[in-house]
N, C-alpha and C positions, 0 to 999 in steps of 0.2 A: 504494500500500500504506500510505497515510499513516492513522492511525487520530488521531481529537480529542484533543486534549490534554485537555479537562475531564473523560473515561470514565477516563484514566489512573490509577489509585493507584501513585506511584512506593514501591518499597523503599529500604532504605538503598542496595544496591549500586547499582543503575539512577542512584538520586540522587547517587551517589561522582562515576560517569561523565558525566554532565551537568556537574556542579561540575568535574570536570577539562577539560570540552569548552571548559568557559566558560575559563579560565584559560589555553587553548591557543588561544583565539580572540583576548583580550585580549594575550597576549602577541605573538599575528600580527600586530596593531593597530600594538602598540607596535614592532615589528619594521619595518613597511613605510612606518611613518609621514614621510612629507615625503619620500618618495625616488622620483627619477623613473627612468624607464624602463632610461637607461644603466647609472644603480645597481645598478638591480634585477640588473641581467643582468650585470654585472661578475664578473666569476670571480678568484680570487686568482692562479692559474696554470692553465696548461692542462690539462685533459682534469680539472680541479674542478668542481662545480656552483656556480653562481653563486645567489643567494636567490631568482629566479624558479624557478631549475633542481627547490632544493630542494624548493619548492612545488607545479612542475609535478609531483615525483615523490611526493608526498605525494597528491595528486589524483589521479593516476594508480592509487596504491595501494588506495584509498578505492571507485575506480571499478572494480577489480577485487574488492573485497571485498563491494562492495554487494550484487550478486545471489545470493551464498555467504550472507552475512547473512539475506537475503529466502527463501532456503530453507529456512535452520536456523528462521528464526522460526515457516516456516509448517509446518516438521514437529512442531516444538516444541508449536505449537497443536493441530495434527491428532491429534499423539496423547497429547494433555493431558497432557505435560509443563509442571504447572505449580505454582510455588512460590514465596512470601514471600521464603523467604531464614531464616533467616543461610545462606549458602554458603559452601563450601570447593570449592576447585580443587585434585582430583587431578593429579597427576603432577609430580613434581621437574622433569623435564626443561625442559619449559613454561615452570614457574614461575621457572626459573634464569634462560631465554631472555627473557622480560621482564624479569626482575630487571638483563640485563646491556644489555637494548637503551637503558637509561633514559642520560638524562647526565649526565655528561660521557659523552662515546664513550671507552670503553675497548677497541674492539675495530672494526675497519673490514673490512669485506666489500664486493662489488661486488652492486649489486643486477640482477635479473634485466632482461635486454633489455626486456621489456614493461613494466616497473616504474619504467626512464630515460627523461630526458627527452634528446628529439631534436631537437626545431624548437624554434630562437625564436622563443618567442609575444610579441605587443604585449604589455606591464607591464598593460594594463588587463582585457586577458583572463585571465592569468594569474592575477589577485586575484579575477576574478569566479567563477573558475572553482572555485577553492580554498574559496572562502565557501560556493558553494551542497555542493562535496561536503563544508562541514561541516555546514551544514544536513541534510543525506541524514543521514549520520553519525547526529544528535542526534536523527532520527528512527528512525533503527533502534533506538538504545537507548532510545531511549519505548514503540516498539513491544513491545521484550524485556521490560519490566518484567509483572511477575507469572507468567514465564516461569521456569523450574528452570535456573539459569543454569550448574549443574553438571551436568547430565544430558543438555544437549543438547549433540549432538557437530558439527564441520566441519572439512573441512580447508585450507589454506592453498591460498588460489587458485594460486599459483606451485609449492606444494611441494606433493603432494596427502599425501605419506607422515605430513606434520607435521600430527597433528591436535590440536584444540584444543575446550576445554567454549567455548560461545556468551560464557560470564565473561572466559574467558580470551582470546577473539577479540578482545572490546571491550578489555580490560585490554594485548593486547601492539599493540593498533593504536593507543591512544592512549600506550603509550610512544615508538612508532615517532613519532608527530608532535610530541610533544616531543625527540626526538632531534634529529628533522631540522629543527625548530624556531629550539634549538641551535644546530646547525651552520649556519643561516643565522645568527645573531646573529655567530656566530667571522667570516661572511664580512663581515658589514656592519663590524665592529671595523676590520677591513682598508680599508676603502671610501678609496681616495685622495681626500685634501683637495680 
């Protein structure tokens, strides 16, 4: 479903989320840099995610989003939903719940069985794995751009009752991976000498 990048004309929103993908990428960089395998998977205490954990759960999420994404886009085309922008994101509720997922964590909930990570995976699959589903990611939001990023609806792979405009999908997925971002940094600070 990959569409050229040179056909693209990005908006300002689409460009917001790029600019944030990259930021979220650069800080994973700076996150994993020089740390090996033990590190990665070091947990501060038990039944904690450790930085691979947090990653594997951020891929996980990503890989559950993707084909919810891949729908909305191609109803969104189907039935020319389609718009520049400026946008606005109805619903308080939504916008609260992004507003509160960003960090610092001010609020810890357990995420869904298919959303945890369960196997330890090698350090090296782990990163490879998290890269490409940001790749995916940064193409789904190439693909949205000239798309009416308020008009098209989806809902929450996990929760189906929580829906959200395709703005709003991209805007609380990319808080969710600066949260868990975050929380890996809070574990690497821990990282024993």
């Amino acid at each position: 479903m990959s569409t050229p990048a040179h056909s693209i004309h990005l908006n300002s929103q689409i460009a917001a989320y790029l600019s944030q993908l990259d930021s979220i990428e650069a800080d994973f960089r700076k996150l994993v840099d020089s740390l090996n395998d033990e590190q990665l998977h070091w947990s501060p205490q038990p039944g904690r995610w450790s930085i691979a954990g947090c990653l594997v759960h951020l891929t996980l999420t990503a890989g559950k989003f993707l084909p919810v994404l891949d729908n909305a886009i191609e109803k969104g085309r189907a039935g020319g939903l389609f718009c520049d922008g400026p946008f606005t994101q109805p619903g308080r509720l939504i916008n609260w719940l992004i507003q509160w997922t960003e960090p610092p964590v001010r609020f810890k909930g357990k995420a869904p069985r298919s959303f945890s990570p369960s196997v330890r995976q090698p350090a090296a699959e782990v990163l490879r794995d998290f890269e490409r589903s940001q790749r995916e990611l940064r193409d789904r939001v190439r693909q949205a751009s000239g798309l009416h990023l308020s008009r098209i609806k989806l809902s929450h792979p996990a929760l189906p009752l929580l829906r959200y405009t395709l703005g709003q999908a991209f805007a609380q997925i990319l808080a969710h991976e600066r949260r868990h971002v975050w929380q890996a940094w809070q574990v690497r600070n821990k990282l024993p000498s």
